[in-house]
N, C-alpha and C positions, 0 to 999 in steps of 0.2 A: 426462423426466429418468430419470434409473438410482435405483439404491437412497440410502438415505441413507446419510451417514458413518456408520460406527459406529467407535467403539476399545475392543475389548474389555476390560472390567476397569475401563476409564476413562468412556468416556461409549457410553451404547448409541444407537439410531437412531433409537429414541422419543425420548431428553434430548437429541439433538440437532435432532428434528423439533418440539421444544417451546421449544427456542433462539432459529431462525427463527421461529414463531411471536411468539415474544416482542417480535422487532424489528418484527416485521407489527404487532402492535400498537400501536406506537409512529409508525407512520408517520402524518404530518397528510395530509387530507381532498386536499391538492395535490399528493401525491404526494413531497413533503419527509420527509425522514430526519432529525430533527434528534437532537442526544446523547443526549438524553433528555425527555419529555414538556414542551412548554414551555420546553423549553433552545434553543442555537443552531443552525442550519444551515450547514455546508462543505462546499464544494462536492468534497471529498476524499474524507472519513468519510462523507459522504454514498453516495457510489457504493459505498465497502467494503461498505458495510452495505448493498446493493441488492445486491451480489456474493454475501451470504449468503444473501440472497431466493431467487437464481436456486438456488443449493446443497440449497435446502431446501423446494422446487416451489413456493413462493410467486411464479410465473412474471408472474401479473398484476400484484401488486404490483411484481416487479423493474420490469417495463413502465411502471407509472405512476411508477416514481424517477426512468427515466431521460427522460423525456415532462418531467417536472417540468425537468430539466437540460435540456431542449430550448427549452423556457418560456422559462426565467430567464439563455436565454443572451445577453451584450449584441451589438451588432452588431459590434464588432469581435471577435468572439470567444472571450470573458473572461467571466468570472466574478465578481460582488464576494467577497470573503475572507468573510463571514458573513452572513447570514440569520437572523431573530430573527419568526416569527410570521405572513412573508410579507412581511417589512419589510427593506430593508436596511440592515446596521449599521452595516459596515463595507466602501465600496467600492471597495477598493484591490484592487487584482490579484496574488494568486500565481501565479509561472509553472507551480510543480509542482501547486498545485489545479487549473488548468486542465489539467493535462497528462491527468490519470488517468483523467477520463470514459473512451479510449480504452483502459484496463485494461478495465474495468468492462463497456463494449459487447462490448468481444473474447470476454470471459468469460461473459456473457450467451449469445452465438452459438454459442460452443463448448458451452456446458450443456444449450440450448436447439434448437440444431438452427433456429432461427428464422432464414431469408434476409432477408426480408421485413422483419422488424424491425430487421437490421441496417441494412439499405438505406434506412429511416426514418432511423436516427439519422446514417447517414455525414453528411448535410449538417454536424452540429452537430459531430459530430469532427474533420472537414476544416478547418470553421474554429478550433476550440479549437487544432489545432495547428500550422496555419499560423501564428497569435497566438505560440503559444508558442516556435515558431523565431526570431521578431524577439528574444527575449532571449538568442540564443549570443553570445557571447562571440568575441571572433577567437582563442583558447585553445579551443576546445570546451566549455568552460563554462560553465552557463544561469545568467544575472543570475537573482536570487530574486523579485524583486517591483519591481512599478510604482506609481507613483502616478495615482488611477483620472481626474482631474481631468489634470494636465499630462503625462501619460502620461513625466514621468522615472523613469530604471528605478536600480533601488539595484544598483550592482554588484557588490556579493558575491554570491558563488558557496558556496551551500551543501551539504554533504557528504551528506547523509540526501536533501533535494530534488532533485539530482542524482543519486542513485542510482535516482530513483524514475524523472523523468525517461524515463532512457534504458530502463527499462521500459516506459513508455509509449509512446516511440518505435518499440520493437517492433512495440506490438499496433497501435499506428497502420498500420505497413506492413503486417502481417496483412491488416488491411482492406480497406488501399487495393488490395494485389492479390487481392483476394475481388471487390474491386468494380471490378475493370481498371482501376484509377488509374493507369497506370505512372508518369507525370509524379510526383504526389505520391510511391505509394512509393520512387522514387529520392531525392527531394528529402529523405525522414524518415529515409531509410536513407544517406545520406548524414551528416546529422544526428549522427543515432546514432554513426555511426562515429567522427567527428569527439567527438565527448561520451567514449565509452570509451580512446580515445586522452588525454584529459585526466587520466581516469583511471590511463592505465597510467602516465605521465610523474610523477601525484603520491602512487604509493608506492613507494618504497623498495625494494629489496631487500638481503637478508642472505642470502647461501647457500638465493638462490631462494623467501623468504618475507619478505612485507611485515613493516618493520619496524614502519611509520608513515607518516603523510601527506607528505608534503614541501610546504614552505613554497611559497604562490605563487599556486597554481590556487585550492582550496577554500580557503574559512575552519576553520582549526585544530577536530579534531573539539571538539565539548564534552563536557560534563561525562554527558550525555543518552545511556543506550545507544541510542538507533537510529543516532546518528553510527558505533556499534561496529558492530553486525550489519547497516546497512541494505545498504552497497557490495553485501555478498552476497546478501541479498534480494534487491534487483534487478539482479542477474545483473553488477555490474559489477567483480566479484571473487568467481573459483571456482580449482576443480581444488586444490592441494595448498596454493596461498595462499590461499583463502577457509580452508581447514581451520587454517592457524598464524593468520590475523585473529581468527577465532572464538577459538580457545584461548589468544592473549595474552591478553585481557581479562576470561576467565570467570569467575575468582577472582573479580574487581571489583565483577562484576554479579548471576549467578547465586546463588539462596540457596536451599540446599537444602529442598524439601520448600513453600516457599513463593511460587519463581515470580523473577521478575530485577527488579533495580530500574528505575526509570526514569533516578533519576539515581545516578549512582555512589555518592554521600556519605551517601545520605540511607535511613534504614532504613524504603522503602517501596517495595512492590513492586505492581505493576500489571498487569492481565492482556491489554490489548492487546500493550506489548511481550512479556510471554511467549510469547504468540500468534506474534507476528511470527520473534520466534528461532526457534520449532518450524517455520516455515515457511522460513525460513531454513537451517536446521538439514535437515530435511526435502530440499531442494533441492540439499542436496551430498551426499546417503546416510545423516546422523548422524539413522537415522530411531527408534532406541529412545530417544537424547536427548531426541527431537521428544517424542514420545510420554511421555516422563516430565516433562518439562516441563506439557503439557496435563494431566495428573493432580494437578499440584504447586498450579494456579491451582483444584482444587475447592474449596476453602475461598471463591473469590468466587460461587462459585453460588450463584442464588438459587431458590427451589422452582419457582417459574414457570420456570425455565428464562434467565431473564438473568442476566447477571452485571456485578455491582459493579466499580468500576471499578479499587479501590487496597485495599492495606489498609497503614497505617504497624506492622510490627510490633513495633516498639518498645512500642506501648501495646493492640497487639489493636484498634484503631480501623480501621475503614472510614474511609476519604479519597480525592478527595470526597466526599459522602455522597450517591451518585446509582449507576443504575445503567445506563450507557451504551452505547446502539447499539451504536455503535462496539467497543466492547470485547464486545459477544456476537458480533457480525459476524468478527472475528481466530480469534473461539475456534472456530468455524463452517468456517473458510477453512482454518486450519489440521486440524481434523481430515478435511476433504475430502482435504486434500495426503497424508496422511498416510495413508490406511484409500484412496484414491485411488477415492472411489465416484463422481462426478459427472464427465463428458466434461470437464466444465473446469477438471480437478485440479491439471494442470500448469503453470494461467497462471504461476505463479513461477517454478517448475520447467524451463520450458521457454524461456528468455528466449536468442535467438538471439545467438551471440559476431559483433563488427561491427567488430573491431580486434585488430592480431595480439595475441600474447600480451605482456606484460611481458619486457622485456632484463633479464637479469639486469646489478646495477650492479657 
């Protein structure tokens, strides 16, 4: 691996080499990532946080998360939604948890230089995403979940799980023409294109910038910023309308000096989604925003090097009172994107366009 993130001023190479650590910590004897010591396992958050492994030379460890994802994967492809101890809790199917393992190995590869361990896990992505094309939609957009017993699929089409998605779909083709698939990559990339077209069809335009979603495809964003910044994050909204998406809503979410809410209403901010914006943010050039953003969320650091997950600043309270994988993993990714130290900085950053652009209306 290359050197570590560093952001001067903001986090140096040691607290961010004490970050990864931290989630190394946390990882059970199987190779599981779960939120926090004794919490749950997803098969989503799980990979994020093996993604910060790979960032912060914890190489073996990444290895044994994604081995563990290779374990626990069912024959047809899927994933159960939660993991509790090595137990399943919950085993319904998300299409976008199943989607993302191939973020996750792509970014492995890239970080790692590792053929050999790609070529391990292709069998287990091939299937994860063949599974997860059975949920498109004849609109291009991916039904959200199944039921894991009658395998009916709930058909809404979710705004944040779709944006991730068609990331996913990327790093899938990535692979598959790393490992001469052409068949699959045509089929993913195909996919893809069909998915970003769903896209372009439900936003709006106003003198060439999304005003808002249009009734139809997705379910009406919520209340939740990543329904705000996700489209961008995963690449399925850039160039001059990912920059008006970002700035209609920033008022809403972003709080100075303490990080973005999760939900618009509620005076509590979170430092995965902060993470995510800066990564976001990051990805269309707003790279000092990014960066002040990551400085804004110091307040959840914890001396070890993790960081808490919320803090409600109405009362100065941490909420929940944990301090989660996941949300050191964000903080991890995003200073990689940022300070661009690890070969696999640009997984966000570098998300292939697979559909022309938006008509203006």
């Amino acid at each position: 691996m290359g050197s570590l993130p560093e952001l001067p001023g903001v986090l140096s190479a040691a607290q961010v080499g004490a970050t990864g650590a931290a989630i190394a910590a946390m990882q059970e004897r199987s190779g599981a990532l779960p939120w926090f010591p004794g919490g749950k396992t997803d098969p989503w958050d799980h990979v994020e946080s093996a993604m910060a492994l790979s960032v912060t030379g914890f190489d073996e460890q990444a290895r044994a998360a994604y081995r563990w994802s290779a374990r626990t994967q069912r024959p047809d492809g899927s994933w159960p939604i939660e993991f509790r101890g090595g137990t399943v809790v919950d085993p319904n199917i998300d299409s976008n948890f199943c989607a993302y393992l191939a973020v996750g190995v792509w970014h492995h590869y890239r970080t790692s230089g590792d053929l050999d361990f790609l070529a391990e896990m292709w069998p287990t992505v091939r299937a994860a995403i063949d599974l997860v094309c059975r949920f498109q939609r004849d609109d291009g957009a991916f039904r959200w979940a199944a039921d894991a017993t009658s395998l009916a699929m709930f058909d809404e089409a979710l705004l944040t799980g779709n944006a991730s998605i068609l990331h996913s779909l990327d790093c899938a083709g990535r692979i598959a023409e790393t490992m001469d698939d052409a068949d699959s990559a045509e089929r993913w990339a195909s996919a893809q294109a069909r998915l970003a077209r769903a896209f372009a069809s439900a936003f709006a335009d106003v003198d060439g910038a999304p005003a808002g979603v249009v009734p139809g495809v997705f379910v009406a964003p919520s209340s939740h910023s990543m329904d705000w910044y996700y489209p961008v994050l995963g690449g399925a909204v850039r160039d001059e309308r990912a920059h008006a998406l970002i700035d209609r809503r920033w008022d809403e979410f972003v709080v100075a000096g303490k990080g973005i809410h999760c939900i618009d209403h509620r005076p509590w901010v979170t430092g995965a989604e902060t993470s995510e914006l800066a990564l976001a943010l990051e990805s269309i050039g707003r790279v000092d925003e990014a960066v002040a953003l990551i400085d804004d969320i110091g307040h959840l650091r914890d001396p070890d090097g993790s960081y808490w997950t919320g803090l409600v600043y109405a009362d100065g309270k941490r909420w929940p009172v944990e301090k989660s994988c996941w949300t050191s993993a964000a903080v991890v990714l995003a200073a990689d994107a940022i300070s661009r130290a690890s070969a696999g900085n640009g997984i966000f950053r570098d998300v292939r366009a697979a559909a022309e652009p938006v008509a203006a209306r």
